[in-house]
C-alpha positions in Angstrom: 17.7 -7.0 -5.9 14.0 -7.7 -5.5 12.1 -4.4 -7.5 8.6 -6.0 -8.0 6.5 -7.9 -6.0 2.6 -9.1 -5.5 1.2 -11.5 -4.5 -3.2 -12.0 -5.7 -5.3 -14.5 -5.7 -7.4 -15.3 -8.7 -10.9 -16.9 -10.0 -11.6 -20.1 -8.6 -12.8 -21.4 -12.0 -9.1 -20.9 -13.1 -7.7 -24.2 -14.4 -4.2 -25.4 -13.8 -3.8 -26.2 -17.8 -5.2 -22.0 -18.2 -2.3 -20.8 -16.1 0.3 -22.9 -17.9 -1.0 -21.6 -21.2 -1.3 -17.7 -20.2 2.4 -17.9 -18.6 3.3 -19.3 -21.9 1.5 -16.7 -24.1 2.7 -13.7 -21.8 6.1 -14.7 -22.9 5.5 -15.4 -26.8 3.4 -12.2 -27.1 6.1 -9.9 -25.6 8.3 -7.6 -27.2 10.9 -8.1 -24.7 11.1 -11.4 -25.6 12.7 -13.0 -28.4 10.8 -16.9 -28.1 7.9 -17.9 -30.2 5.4 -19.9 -30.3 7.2 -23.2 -29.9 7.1 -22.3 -26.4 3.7 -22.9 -26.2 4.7 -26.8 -26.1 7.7 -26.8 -24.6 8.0 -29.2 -21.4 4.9 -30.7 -22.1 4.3 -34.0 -19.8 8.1 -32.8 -18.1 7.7 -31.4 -14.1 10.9 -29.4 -15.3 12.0 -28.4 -18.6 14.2 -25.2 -20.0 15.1 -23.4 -23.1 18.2 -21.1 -23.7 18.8 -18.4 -26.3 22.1 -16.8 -24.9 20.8 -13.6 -23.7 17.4 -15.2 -23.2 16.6 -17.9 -20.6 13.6 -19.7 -19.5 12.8 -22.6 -17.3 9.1 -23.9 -16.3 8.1 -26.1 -13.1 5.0 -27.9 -13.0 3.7 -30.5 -9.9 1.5 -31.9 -7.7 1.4 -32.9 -4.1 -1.4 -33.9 -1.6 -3.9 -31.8 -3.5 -2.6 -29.3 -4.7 -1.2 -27.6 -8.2 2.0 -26.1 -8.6 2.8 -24.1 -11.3 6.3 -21.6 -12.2 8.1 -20.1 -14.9 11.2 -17.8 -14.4 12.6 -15.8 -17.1 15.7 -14.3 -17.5 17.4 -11.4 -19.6 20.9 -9.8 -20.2 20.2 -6.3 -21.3 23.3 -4.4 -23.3 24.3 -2.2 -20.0 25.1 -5.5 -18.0 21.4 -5.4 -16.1 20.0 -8.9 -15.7 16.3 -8.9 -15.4 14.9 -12.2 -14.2 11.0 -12.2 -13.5 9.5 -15.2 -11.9 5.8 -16.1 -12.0 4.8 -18.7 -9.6 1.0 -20.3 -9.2 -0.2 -22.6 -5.7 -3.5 -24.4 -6.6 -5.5 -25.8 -4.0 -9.2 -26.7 -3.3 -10.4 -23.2 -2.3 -7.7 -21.1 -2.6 -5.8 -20.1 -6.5 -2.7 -17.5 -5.6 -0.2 -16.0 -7.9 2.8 -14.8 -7.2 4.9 -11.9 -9.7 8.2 -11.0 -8.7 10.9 -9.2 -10.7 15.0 -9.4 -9.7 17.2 -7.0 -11.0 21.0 -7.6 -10.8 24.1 -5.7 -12.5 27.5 -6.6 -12.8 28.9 -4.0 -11.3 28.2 -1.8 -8.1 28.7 1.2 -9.5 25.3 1.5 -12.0 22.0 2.3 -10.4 19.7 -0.3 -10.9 16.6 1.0 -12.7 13.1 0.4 -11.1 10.7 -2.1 -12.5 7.2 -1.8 -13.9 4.3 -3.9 -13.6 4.8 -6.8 -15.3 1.8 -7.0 -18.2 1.2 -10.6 -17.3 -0.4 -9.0 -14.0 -3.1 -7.2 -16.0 -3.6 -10.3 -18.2 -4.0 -12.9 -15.0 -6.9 -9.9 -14.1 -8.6 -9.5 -17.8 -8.7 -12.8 -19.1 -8.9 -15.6 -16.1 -10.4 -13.1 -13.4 -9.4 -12.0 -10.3 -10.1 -13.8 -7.1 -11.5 -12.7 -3.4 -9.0 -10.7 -1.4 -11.0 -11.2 1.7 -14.3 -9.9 1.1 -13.4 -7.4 -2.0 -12.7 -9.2 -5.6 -9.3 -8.6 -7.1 -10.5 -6.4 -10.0 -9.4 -3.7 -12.8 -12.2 -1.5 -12.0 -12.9 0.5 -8.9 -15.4 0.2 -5.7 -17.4 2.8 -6.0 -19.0 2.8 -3.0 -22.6 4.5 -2.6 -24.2 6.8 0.0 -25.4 3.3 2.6 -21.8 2.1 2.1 -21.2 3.3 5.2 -19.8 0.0 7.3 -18.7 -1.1 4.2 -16.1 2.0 3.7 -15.2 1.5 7.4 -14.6 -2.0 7.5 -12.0 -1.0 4.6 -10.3 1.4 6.5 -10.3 -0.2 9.7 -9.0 -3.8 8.4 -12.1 -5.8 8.8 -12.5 -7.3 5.3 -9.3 -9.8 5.7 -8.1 -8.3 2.7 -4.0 -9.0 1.6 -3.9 -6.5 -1.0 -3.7 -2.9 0.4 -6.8 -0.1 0.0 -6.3 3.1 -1.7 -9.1 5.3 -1.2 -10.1 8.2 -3.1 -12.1 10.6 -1.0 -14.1 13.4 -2.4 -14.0 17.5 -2.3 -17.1 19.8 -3.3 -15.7 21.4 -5.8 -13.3 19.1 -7.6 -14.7 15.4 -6.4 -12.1 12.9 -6.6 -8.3 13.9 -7.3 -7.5 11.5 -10.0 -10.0 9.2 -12.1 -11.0 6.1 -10.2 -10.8 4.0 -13.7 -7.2 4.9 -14.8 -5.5 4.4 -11.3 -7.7 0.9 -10.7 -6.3 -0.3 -14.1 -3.2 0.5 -12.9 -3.1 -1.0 -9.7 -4.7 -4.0 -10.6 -3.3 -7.4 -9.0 -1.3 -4.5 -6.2 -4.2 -2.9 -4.9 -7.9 -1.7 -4.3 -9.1 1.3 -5.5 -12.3 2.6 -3.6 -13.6 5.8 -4.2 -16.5 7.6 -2.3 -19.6 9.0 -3.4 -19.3 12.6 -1.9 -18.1 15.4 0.6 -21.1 14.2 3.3 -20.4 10.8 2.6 -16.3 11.6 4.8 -18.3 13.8 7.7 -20.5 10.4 8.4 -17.5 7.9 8.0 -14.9 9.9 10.1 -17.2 8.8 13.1 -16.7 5.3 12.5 -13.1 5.2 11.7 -12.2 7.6 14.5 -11.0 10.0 12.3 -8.4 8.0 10.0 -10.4 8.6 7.1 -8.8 10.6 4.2 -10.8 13.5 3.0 -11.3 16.7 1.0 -10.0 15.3 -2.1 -6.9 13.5 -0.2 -6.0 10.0 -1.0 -5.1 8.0 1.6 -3.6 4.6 1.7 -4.3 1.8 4.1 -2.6 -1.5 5.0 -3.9 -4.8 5.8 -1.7 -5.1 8.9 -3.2 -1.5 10.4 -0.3 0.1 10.7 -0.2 3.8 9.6 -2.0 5.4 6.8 -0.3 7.3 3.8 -1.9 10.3 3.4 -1.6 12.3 -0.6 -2.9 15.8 -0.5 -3.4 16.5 -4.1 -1.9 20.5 -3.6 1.5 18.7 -3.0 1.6 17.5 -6.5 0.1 20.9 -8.2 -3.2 18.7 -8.4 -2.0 16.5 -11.2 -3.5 13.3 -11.4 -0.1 11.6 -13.4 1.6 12.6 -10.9 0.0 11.6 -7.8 -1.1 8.2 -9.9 3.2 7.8 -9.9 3.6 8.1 -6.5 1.0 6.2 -5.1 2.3 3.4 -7.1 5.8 3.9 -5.7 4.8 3.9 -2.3 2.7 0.4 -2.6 5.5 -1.0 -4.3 8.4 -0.4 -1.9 6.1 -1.6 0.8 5.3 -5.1 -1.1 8.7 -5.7 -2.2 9.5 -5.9 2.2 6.6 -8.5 2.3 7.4 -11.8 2.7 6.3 -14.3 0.3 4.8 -17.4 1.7 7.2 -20.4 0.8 4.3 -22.0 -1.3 4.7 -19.5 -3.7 8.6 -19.5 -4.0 10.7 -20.9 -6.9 12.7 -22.5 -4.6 9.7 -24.3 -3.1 8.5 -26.2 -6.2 12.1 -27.1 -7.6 12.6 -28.8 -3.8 9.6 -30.1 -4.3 10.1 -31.8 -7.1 13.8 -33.3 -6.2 11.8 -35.0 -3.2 9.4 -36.7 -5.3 12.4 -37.6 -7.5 13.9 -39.1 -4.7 10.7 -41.4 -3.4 10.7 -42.4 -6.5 13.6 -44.0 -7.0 13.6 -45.4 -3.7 10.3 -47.0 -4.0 11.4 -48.8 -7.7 14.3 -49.6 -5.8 16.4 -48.5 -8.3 20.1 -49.0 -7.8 21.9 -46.8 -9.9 24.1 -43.7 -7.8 23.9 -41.1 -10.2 19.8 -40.6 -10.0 20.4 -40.4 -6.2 23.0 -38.3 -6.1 21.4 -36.1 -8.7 18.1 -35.4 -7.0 20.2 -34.8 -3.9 21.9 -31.9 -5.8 18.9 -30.6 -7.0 17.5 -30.4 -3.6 20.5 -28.9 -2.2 20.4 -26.5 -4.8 17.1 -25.6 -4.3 17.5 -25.0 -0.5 20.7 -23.1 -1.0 18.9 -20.5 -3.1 16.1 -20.4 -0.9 18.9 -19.9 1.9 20.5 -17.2 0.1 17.1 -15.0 -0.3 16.2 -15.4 3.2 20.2 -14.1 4.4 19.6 -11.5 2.7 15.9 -10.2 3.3 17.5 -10.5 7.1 20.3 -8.6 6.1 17.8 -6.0 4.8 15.3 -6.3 7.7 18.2 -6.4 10.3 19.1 -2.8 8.7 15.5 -1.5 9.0 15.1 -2.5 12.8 17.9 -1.0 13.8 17.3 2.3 11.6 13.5 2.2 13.3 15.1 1.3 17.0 17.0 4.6 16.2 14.5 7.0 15.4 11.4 5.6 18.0 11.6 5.0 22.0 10.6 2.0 24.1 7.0 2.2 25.6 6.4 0.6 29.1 4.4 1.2 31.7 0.5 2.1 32.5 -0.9 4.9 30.7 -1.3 7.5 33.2 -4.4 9.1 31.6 -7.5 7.6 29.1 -8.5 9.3 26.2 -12.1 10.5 26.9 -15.2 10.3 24.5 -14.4 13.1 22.2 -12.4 12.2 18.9 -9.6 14.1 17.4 -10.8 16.6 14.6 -7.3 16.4 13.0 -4.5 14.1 13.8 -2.7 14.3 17.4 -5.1 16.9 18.8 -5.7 15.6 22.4 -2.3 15.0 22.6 -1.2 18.8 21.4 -3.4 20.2 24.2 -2.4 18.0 26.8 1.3 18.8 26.1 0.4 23.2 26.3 -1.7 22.3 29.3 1.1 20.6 31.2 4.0 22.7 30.0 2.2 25.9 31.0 1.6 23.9 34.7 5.4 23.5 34.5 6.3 26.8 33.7 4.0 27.5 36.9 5.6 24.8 39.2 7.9 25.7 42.2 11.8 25.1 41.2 13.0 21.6 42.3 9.9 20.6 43.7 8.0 17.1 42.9 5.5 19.0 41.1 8.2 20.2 38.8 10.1 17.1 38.2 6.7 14.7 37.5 5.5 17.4 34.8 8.6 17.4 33.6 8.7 13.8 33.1 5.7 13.9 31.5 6.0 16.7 28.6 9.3 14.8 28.5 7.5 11.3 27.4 5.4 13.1 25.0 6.0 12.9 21.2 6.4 16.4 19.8 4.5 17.1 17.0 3.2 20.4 15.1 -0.2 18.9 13.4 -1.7 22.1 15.1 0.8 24.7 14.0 0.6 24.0 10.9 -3.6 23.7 10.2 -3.0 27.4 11.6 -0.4 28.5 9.4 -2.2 26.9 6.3 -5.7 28.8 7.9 -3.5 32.1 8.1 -2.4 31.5 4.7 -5.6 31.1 3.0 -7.5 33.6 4.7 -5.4 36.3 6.0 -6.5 38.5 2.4 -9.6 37.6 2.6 -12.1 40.0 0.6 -14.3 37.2 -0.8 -14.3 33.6 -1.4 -12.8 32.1 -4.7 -12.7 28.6 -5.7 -8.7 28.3 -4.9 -9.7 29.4 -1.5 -12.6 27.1 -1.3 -10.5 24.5 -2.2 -8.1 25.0 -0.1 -10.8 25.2 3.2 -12.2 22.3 1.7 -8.7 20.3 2.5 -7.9 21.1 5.7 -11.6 20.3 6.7 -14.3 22.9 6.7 -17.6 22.3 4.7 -18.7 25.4 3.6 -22.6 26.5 2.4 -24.3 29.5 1.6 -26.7 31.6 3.8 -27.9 34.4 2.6 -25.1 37.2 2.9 -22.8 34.8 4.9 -21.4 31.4 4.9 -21.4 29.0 7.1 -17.8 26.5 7.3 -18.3 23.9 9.5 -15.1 22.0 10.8 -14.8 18.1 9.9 -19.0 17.9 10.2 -19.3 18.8 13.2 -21.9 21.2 13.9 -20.5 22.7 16.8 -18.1 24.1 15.3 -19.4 26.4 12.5 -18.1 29.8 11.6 -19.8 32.3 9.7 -17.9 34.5 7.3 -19.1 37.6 5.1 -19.3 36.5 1.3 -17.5 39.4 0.2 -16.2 42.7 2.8 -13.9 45.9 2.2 -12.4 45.7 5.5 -8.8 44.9 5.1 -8.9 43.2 8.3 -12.1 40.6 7.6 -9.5 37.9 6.8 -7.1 38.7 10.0 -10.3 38.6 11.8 -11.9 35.4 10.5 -8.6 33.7 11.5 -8.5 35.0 15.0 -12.5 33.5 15.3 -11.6 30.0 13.9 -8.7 30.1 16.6 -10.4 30.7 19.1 -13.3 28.2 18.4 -10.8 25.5 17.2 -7.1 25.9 19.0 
């Protein structure tokens, strides 16, 4: 089973021989591993070569063809509990493109254990510190974080809106007055390097003026959201969820990029399978073009091909095994779309998520509840609350509004925190403040900073309601 995957490109200035030699030392300088340094010239001159230490195995491609460098090792392990670890590191050279591939198997020999997950392999981090990290699109593949400054504007949106042709996905860390960013930028960039960019944003007024450009998909008040290259939708992380502790949303931000790169396909140039083909069909050209006569080459180059295909078969049955399961679990849960839209969405954005289509739904089931029995009117309105998605994004800014406000005597900085998340700015004036809902202006509420009637917070609710729902 496939537990680790990425996929990264790396500094042009790379050299093939540089790659060799770090997949080499990765190995040597592990304490997983029991080889030493004779490694370091094993195979040397060899397209192929292997070494075997029971437990321990190790095998090493290297090629050429038609330009470009091919470079793999694949390592395997027999732990005590009967888990075989196998990690494979894989390297396609070319003129203007250097990519790496890391992929870690884990197998057991019988059904019944539960296969542990893997971590990041350190040769990741090592590719990263000591060759350098490539261009993913327009953003470098780095250790550190973008942090992106107040006339980063486009920049932050082209991020979030999948204009920077970037493979690698985009966490980004956006900011709340009072605590700025949920977890430090340097710790989780370190830890997602070669899996992902970390971006982090300057301040609080830095989400009111990017939320216009992204229509809205932008994470703030201290959220972290997650974006992938192919557009689809966002993860979103509210820090409260996870008792604001930065270990622990670090943890599951990693989780969640892994189990989505793992269902990535990896392009056959970077495949094991690839270069060992590749190598049993230069084999074979070359015995045919020094004419040579004996049967055994031939047939064993045709075996190693075969071989080669056969495993690449057997990972391809089985990712459509895998993705045939996840269609049909999808097909399950979602309905088929057709048709013409019946309505456009006019010029004004949602302020939270599914907010037009929350007050179209009350606004035709209260025309329904209106409607004659068994007339057209009733049956086409009925169709059409019918075709919309239910969804409670509303309900529950309310109940979350309620909650922080309904004993409202004065503002603390677990309440401003809170207000801060589910999207008001809030500033002093004078005896009052002023919370302003997702930085728009026209919807500002003014609140006492402190009041002995036991119904202020009751009442401060019932306002924002009626200003905002």
């Amino acid at each position: 089973m496939l537990t680790f995957s990425t996929i990264f490109p790396i500094a042009e200035g790379a050299t093939v021989d540089q790659v060799d030699s770090l997949m080499r030392t990765w190995l040597v300088g592990s304490q997983h591993s029991a080889f030493d340094k004779s490694l370091l010239d094993e195979g040397n001159g060899e397209s192929q070569w292997s070494l075997n230490l029971g437990r321990e195995r190790v095998a090493g491609i290297k090629v050429s063809d038609s330009g470009s460098s091919y470079l793999g090792l694949r390592y395997e392990k027999d732990e005590d509990d009967g888990v075989t670890w196998t990690t494979e590191v894989t390297y396609h050279g070319a003129e203007s493109l250097r990519r790496v591939a890391v992929k870690v198997h884990c197998e057991s020999e019988t059904t019944a254990l539960k296969l542990p997950p893997a971590r990041k392999p350190y040769i990741v981090r090592q590719f990263i510190s000591e060759l350098g990290g490539g261009l993913d699109g327009w953003q470098k593949v780095s250790d550190e974080p973008l942090c992106l400054g107040n006339s980063d504007i486009e920049l932050a949106a082209d991020l979030i809106n999948g204009a920077c042709r970037n493979e690698l996905p985009i966490v980004y860390l956006s900011s709340s007055t009072s605590r700025g960013v949920s977890v430090r930028p340097e710790s989780l960039a370190h830890r997602l390097s070669g899996i992902a960019h970390v971006v982090t944003e300057p301040n609080r007024e830095f989400s009111f003026r990017l939320m216009h450009e992204v229509g809205h998909r932008n994470a703030y008040g201290g959220a972290i959201g997650i974006y992938w290259p192919d557009l689809s939708d966002r993860e979103l992380l509210l820090p409260r969820e996870f008792d604001y502790d930065p270990r622990s949303l670090g943890g599951e931000i990693s989780r969640i990029i892994r189990n989505r790169a793992i269902r990535l396909r990896t392009p056959r140039d970077l495949t094991w399978a690839f270069q060992r083909e590749l190598i049993a069909r230069q084999q074979i050209e070359r015995l045919r073009k020094d004419g040579a006569a004996d049967l055994t080459e031939y047939v064993e180059s045709f075996d190693e091909e075969l071989k080669a295909k056969e495993e690449a078969l057997d990972r391809a049955e089985a990712e459509i095994r895998r993705l045939t399961a996840e269609v049909h679990g999808l097909r399950t849960r979602g309905k088929a779309v057709s048709g013409v839209p019946v309505l456009a969405r006019g010029s004004e954005l949602d302020l939270y998520e599914n907010e037009t289509v929350e007050l179209l739904n009350d606004v035709l089931a209260k025309a329904l509840g209106d409607a004659q029995d068994n007339s057209r009117r009733q049956h086409l309105l009925q169709s059409l609350v019918a075709a919309i998605e239910p969804s409670s994004n509303r309900d529950e800014l309310i109940a979350r509004i309620k909650a922080a406000l309904s004993q409202y005597r004065k503002l603390d900085s677990a309440m401003s925190h809170e207000l801060e998340e589910l999207g008001f700015d809030i500033e002093a004036d004078g005896k009052h403040y002023k919370m302003t809902f997702r930085g728009d202006q026209r919807y500002t509420i003014t609140m006492p900073k402190t009041s002995s009637d036991h119904r202020a917070g009751k009442n401060l609710v019932s306002q924002i309601k009626g200003v905002l729902f």
